[in-house]
C-alpha positions as CSV (number, residue, x, y, z in Angstrom):
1,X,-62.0,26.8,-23.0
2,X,-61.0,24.2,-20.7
3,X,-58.0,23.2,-22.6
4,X,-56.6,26.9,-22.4
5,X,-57.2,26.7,-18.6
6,X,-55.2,23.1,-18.3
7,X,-52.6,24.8,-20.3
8,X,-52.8,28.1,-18.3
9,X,-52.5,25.5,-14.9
10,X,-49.8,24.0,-16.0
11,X,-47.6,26.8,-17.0
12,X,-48.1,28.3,-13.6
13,X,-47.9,25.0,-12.1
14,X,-44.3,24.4,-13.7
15,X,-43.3,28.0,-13.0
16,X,-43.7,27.5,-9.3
17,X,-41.0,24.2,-9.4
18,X,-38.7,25.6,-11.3
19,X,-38.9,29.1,-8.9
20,X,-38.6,26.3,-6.3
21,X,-35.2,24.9,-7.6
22,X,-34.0,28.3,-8.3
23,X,-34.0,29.2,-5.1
24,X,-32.8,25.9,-3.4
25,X,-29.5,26.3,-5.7
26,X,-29.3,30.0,-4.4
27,X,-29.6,28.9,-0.6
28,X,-26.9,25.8,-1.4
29,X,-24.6,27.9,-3.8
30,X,-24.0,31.5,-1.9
31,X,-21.6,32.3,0.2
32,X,-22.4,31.5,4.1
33,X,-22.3,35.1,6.0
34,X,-20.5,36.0,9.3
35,X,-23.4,35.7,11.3
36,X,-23.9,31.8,9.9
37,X,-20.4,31.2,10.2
38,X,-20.7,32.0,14.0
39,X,-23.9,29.9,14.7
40,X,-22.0,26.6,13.1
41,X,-19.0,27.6,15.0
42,X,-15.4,26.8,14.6
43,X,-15.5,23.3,15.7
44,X,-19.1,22.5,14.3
45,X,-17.9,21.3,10.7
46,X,-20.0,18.6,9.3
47,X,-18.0,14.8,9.4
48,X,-17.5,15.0,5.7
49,X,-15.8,18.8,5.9
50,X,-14.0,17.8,8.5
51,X,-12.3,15.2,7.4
52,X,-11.6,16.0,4.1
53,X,-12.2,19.5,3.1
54,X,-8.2,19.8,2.9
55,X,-7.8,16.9,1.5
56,X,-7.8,18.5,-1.7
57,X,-4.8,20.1,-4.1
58,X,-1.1,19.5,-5.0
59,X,0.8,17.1,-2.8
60,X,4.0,18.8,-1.0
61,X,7.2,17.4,-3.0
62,X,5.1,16.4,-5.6
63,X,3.6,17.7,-9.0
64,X,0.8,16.2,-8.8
65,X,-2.9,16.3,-7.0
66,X,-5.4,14.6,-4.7
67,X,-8.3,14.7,-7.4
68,X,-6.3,13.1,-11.0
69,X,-5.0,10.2,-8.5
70,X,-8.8,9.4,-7.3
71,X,-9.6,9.5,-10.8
72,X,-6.8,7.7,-12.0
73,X,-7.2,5.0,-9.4
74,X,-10.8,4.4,-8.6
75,X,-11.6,4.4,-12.5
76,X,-8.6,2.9,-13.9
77,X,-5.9,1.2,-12.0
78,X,-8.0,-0.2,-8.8
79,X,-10.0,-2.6,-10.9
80,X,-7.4,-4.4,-12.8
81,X,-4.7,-4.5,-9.9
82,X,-7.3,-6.0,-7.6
83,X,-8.4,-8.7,-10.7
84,X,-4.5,-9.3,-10.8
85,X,-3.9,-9.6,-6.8
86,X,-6.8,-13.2,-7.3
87,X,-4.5,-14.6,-9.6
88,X,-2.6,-17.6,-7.9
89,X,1.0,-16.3,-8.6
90,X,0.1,-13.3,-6.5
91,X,-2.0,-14.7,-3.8
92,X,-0.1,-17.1,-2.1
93,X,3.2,-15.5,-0.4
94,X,6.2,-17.7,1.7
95,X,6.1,-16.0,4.9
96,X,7.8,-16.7,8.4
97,X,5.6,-15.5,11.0
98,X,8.2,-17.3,13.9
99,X,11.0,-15.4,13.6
100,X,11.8,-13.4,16.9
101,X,11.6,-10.1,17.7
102,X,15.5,-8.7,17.5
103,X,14.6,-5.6,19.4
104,X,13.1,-7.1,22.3
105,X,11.6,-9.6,24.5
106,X,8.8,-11.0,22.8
107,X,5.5,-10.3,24.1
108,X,3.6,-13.2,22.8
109,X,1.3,-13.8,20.3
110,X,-2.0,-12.4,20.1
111,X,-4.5,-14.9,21.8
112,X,-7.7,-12.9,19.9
113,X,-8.9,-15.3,17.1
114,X,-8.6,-12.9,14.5
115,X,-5.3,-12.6,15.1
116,X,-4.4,-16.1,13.1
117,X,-3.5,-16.8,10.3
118,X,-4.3,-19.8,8.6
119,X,-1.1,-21.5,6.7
120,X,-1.7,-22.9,3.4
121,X,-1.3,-27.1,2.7
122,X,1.5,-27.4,0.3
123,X,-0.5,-29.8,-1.3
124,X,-2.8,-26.8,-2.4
125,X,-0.2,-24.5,-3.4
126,X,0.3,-24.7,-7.5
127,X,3.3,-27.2,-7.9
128,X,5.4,-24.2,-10.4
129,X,5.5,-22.0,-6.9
130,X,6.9,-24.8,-5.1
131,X,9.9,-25.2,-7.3
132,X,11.0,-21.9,-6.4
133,X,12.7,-19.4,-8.5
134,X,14.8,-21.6,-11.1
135,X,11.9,-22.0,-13.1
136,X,10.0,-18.7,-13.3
137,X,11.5,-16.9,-15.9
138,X,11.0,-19.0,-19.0
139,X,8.7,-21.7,-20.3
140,X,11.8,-23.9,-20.7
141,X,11.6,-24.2,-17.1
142,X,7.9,-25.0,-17.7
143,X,8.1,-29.2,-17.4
144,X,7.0,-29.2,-14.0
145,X,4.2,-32.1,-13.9
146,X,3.6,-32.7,-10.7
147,X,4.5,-32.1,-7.1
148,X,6.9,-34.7,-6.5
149,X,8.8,-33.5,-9.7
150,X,8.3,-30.0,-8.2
151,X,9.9,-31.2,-5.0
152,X,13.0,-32.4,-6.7
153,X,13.9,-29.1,-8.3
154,X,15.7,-28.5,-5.2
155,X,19.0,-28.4,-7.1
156,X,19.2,-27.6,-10.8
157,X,18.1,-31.0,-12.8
158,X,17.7,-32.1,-16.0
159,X,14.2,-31.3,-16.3
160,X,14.9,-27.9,-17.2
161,X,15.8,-26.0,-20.2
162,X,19.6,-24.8,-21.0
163,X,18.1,-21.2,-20.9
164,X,16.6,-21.6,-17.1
165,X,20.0,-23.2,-16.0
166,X,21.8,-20.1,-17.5
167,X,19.1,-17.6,-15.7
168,X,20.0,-19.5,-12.5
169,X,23.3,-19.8,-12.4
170,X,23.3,-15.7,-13.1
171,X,21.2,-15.7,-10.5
172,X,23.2,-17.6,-7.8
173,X,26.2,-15.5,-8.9
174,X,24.6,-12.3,-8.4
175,X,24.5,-10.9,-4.5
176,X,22.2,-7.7,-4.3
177,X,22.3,-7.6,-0.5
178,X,23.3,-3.8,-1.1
179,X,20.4,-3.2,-2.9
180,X,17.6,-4.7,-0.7
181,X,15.4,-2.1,1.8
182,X,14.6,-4.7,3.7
183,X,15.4,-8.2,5.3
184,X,13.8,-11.5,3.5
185,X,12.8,-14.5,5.4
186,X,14.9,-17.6,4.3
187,X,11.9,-19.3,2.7
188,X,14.0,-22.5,3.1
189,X,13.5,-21.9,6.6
190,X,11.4,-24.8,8.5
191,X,9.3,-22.0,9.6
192,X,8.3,-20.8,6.3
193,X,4.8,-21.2,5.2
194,X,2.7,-20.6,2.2
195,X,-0.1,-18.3,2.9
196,X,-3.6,-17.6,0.9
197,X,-3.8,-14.0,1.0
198,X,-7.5,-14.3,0.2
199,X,-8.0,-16.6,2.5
200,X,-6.7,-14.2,5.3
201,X,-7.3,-11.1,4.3
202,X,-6.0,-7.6,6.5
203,X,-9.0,-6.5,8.7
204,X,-9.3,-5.4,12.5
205,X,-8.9,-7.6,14.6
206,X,-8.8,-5.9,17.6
207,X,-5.1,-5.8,18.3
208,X,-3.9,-2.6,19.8
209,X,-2.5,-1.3,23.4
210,X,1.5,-1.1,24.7
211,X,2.6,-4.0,22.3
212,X,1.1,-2.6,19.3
213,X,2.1,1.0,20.3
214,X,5.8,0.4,21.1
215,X,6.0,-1.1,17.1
216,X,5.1,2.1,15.8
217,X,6.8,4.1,18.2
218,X,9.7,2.3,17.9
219,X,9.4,3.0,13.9
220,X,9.0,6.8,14.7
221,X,11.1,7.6,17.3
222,X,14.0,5.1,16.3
223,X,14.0,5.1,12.7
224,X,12.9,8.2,11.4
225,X,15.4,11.0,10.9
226,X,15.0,13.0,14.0
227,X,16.6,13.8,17.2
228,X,14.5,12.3,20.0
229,X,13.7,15.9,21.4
230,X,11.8,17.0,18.3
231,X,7.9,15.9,19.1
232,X,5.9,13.6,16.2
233,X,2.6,13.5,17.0
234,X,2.0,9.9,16.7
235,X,-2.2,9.7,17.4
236,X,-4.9,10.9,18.7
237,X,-3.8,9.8,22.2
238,X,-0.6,11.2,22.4
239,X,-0.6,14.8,23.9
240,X,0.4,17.7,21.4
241,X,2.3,19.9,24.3
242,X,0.4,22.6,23.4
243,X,1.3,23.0,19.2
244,X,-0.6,20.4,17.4
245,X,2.5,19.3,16.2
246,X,3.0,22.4,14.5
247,X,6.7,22.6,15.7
248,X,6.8,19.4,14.3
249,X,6.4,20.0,11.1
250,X,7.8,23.2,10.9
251,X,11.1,21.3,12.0
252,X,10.3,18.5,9.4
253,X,9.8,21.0,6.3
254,X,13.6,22.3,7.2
255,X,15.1,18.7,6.6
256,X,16.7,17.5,3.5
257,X,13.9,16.2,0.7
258,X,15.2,12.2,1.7
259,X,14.9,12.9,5.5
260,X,11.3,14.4,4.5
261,X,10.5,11.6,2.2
262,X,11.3,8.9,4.5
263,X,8.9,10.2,6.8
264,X,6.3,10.4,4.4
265,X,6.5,7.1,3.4
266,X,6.4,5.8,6.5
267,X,3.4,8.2,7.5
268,X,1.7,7.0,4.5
269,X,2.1,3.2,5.2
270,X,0.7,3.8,8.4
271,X,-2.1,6.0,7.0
272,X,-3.2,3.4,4.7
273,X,-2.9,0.2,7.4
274,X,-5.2,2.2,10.0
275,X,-7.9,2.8,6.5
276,X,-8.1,-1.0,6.0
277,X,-8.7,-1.5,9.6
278,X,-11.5,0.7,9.5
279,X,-13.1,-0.9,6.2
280,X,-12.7,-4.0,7.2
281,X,-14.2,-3.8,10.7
282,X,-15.9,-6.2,13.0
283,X,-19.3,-5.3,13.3
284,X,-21.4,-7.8,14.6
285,X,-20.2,-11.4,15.8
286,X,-22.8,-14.4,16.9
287,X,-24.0,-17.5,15.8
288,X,-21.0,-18.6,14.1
289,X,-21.1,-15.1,11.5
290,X,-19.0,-12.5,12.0
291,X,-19.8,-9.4,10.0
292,X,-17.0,-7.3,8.8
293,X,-17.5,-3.5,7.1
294,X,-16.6,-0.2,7.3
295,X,-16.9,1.8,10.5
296,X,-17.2,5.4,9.8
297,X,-16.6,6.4,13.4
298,X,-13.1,4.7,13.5
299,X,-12.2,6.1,10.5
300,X,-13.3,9.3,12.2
301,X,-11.3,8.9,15.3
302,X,-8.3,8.3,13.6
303,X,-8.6,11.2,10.6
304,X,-10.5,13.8,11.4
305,X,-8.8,17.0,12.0
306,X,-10.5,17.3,15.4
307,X,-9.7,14.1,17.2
308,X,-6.2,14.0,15.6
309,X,-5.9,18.0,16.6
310,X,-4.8,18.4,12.7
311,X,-2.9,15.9,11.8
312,X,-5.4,14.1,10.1
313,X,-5.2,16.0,6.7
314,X,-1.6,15.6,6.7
315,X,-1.9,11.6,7.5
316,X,-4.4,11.4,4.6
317,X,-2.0,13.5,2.1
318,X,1.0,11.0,3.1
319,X,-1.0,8.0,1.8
320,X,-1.1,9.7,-1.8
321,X,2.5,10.3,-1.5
322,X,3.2,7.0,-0.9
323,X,0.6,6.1,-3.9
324,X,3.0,8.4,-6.2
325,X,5.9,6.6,-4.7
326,X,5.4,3.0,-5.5
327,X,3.5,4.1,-8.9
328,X,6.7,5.9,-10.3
329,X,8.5,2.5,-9.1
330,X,6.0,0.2,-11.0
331,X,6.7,2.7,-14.2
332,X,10.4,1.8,-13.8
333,X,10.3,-2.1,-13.4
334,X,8.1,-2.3,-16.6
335,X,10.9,-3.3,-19.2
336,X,12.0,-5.7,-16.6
337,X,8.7,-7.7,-16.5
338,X,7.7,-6.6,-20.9
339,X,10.7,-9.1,-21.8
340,X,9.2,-12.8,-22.9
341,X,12.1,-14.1,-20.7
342,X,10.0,-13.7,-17.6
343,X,7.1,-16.0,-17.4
344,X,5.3,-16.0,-13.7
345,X,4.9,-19.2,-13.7
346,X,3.0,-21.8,-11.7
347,X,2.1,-24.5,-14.2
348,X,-1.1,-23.4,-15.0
349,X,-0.3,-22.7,-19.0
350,X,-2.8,-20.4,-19.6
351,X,-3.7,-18.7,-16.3
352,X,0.2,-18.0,-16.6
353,X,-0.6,-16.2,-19.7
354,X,-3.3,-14.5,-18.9
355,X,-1.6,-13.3,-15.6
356,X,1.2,-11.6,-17.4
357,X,-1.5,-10.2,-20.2
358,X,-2.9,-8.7,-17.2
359,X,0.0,-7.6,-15.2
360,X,1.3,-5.9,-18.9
361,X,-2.2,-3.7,-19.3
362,X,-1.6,-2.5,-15.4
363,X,1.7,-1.2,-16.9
364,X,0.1,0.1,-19.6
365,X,-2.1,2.0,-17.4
366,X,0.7,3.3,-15.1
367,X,2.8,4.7,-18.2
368,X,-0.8,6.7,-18.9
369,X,-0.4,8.7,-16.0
370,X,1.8,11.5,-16.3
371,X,2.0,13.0,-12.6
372,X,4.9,10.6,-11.0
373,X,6.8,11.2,-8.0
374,X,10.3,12.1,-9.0
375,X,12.6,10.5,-6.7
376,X,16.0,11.9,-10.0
377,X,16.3,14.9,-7.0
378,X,16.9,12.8,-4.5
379,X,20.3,11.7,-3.3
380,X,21.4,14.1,-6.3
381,X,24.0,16.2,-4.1
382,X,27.9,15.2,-3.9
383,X,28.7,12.0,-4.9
384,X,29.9,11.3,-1.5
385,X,27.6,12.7,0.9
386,X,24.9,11.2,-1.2
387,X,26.1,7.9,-1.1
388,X,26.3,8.1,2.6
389,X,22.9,9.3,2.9
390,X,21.5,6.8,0.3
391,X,23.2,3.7,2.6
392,X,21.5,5.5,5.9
393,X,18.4,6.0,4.0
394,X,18.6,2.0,3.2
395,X,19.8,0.9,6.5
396,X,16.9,3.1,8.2
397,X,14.4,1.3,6.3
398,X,15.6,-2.5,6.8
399,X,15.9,-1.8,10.3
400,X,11.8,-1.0,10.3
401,X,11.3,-4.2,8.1
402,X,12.9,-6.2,11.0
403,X,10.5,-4.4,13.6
404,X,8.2,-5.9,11.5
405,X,8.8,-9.4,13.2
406,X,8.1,-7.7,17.0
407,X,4.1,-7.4,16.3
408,X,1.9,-9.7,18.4
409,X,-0.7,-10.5,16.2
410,X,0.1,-12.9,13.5
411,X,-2.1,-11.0,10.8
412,X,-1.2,-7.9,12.1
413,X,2.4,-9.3,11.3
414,X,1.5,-10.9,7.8
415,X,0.5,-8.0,6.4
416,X,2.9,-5.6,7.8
417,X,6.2,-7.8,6.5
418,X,4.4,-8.0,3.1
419,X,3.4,-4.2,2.8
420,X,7.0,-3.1,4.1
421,X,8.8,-5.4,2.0
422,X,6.8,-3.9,-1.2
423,X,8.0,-0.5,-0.1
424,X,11.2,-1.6,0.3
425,X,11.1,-3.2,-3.3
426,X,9.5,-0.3,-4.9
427,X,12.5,1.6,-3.1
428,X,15.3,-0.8,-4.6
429,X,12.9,-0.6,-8.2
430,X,13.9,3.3,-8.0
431,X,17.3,3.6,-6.9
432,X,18.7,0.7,-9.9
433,X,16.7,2.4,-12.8
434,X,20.6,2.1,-15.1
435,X,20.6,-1.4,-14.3
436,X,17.0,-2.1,-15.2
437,X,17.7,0.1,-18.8
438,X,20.8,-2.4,-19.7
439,X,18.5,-5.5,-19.3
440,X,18.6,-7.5,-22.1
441,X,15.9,-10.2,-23.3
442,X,18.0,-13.3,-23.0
443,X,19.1,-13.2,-19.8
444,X,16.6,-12.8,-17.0
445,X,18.5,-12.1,-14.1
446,X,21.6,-9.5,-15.6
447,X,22.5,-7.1,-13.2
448,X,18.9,-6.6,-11.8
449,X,16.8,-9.3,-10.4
450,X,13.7,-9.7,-8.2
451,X,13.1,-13.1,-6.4
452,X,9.1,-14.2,-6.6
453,X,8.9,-12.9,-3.0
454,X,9.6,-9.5,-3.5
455,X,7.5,-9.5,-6.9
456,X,4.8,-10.4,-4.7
457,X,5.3,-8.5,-2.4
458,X,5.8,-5.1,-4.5
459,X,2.4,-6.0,-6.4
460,X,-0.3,-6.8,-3.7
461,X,1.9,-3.8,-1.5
462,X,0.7,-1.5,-4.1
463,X,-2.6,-3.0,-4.3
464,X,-3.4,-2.4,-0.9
465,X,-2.5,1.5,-1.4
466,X,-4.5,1.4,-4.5
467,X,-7.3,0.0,-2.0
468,X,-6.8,2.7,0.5
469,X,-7.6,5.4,-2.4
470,X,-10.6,3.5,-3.2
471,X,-11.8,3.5,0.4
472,X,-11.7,7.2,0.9
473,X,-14.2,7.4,-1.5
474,X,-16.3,5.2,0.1
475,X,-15.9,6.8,3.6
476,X,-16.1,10.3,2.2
477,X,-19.7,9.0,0.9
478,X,-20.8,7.5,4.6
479,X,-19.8,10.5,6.0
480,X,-21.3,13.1,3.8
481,X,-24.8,10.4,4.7
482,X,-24.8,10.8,8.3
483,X,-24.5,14.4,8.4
484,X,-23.2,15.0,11.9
């Protein structure tokens, strides 16, 4: 008797949960009336919907959409390219952070302490990156003991192998000024120094106001392809005149596909500078500790459709297009780095090996992806006019990468040459794509070449937009948590 009436308890016991979950999924699932509608209000959307609800879908110009590039990234790609980024041929990058501005008189360098950078000791910097680029492409070049030995590889000596004299004599014969996006410091320069890029990582650090401004408005209004009467709404602080930069974009979607891509790119490279700002944030500083995370409210401030009065969505969406960008770019230079002619090397034997290894399976992963930008329309007009266009597109582009020595703050500047100079690689990857396919494995330098610099460059640029993906997530997460 008293087992039937457990058993009798229990199946009305289990019939009143699952009633219970019922009708929580009903209340969560249906549709949300008029009358509900109207009590949230129009500008009421929680954080999470409001910064991303539209953040969803096929990219414009594109074939592709928001949700296989999260999955592609954060599971696949983001893993390995940050492994590869620790590896000492990609972390430490020959960078002068002296030059002067060439637009205008120099405001002077950020006096906030997270603002400097810390230069590396050549005496820590792997003796096969000191060489320089003679020795890079083959282990023949490989007999590199030391750093004195490193030092006197100045000029081609005996030390290296006939093959690494033949891929540097190529090499000094071959001029691709024509081809490059952007302008490369002289790492011969006195004023060029190694830096740790782990050591100094990007992070806020609290430069902003009219020197910071005039760098990205100087980008915009100077650089992209518009006359200066058509409005870009630049931030939250600008005004909108009324539109919310809808004239804006209705003028922007009536430009050619390269005028439109530029300005994509360029959105997108700013997009994903202001999301490492705002996951790398200074939280709490005393006693010595500073405390760096991500600040959900800047990220707010800066993306959410209210405080940018739309733009947000549209910032956010430019990032991904970027992503595509440099991905399809990555995809092309493949065969260029498969061949056993190139060797990153640094005289670490097998750390080089490994590097490559892993720099091979990040290609591998890329070739997975089938949804790539397809930059074959572009410049695809008369052979004339598209020539033209293609050298403006260029000369646009290098003119940014030499704003790029005009920002204050010397991190600020670090990481703004290195991520414009990856762009700019990526774009030279994608516009010698016949050059790349007549490659052949002996020589290393035939036709197409990239110095170490811009191989650097083009791999932790893309890392960074790889990060940027990664961090939505992460913010999407904090701000579905706080619920406001």
């Amino acid at each position: 008797m008293w087992r039937a009436t457990l058993e009798a308890l229990g199946v009305l016991l289990l019939a009143f949960l699952l009633g219970n979950v019922a009708l929580a999924w009903y209340q969560l699932s249906k549709p949300r009336t008029e009358t509900e509608t109207e009590t949230r209000g129009a500008g009421e959307e929680p954080q999470e919907q409001s910064c991303f609800c539209h953040l969803t879908g096929v990219l414009d110009d594109c074939f592709c959409d928001v949700e296989s590039i999260d999955v592609f990234n954060n599971f696949k790609l983001y893993p390995r390219i940050k492994k590869l980024t620790e590896r000492d041929y990609f972390r430490y990058y020959k960078v002068n952070l002296k030059r002067a501005c060439p637009f205008w008189p120099d405001d002077g360098h950020c006096a906030i302490k997270d603002c400097h950078v810390e230069s590396c000791p050549e005496s820590q910097v792997p003796a096969g990156i000191k060489s320089g680029n003679y020795n890079k492409y083959s282990q023949g070049g490989a007999d590199v003991s030391d750093c004195q030995q490193a030092q006197e590889l100045g000029a081609i000596n005996s030390t290296l192998s006939n093959q690494s004299k033949e891929a540097f004599a190529d090499w000094a014969r071959h001029d691709d000024a024509q081809d490059r996006f952007c302008e490369l410091d002289d790492e011969s320069s006195p004023d060029a120094e190694y830096v740790d890029l782990l050591l100094n990582p990007e992070r806020y650090t609290g430069y902003k106001g009219p020197s910071a401004w005039r760098v990205w408005n100087s980008i915009y209004e100077e650089n992209c392809f518009k006359p200066r009467s058509v409005y870009r709404p630049l931030n939250p602080l600008v005004p909108s005149g009324g539109d919310d930069g809808e004239g804006f974009y209705k003028w922007l979607e009536g430009l050619c596909l390269e005028k439109r891509v530029f300005y994509r790119l360029i959105s997108g490279l700013h997009s994903s500078i202001n999301i490492h700002l705002c996951a790398e944030y200074l939280l709490d500083e005393g006693w010595g500790r500073s405390l760096w995370g991500p600040n959900a409210e800047e990220f707010r401030w800066r993306f959410d459709r209210a405080e940018t009065k739309g733009e947000g969505t549209r910032r956010l969406k430019n990032l991904y297009f970027l992503y595509l960008m440099e991905l399809r770019a990555l995809s092309k230079v493949a065969p260029y780095f498969e061949r056993a002619a190139v060797d990153l090397y640094t005289g670490g034997g097998r750390e080089d090996a490994d590097t490559k290894e892993l720099l091979l399976q990040v290609f591998g992963e890329i070739k997975m992806f089938p949804m790539h930008f397809d930059e074959k329309s572009m410049f695809a007009g008369r052979e004339k006019e598209a020539k033209s266009l293609k050298e403006e597109f260029r000369l646009h582009f290098k003119n940014i990468s030499r704003i790029m020595d005009c920002v204050g703050c010397s991190k600020c500047r670090l990481w703004g040459k290195l991520q414009t100079q990856g762009l700019g690689t990526a774009l030279k990857i994608l516009f010698s794509e016949r050059r790349i396919k007549n490659l052949t494995e002996r020589s290393a330098s035939k036709g197409f070449q990239l110095t170490r610099q811009e191989v650097v460059a083009l791999i932790n640029g893309f890392a960074r937009l790889s990060s940027s993906i990664y961090e939505l997530h992460n913010f999407r997460l904090l701000l579905k948590e706080s619920g406001r």
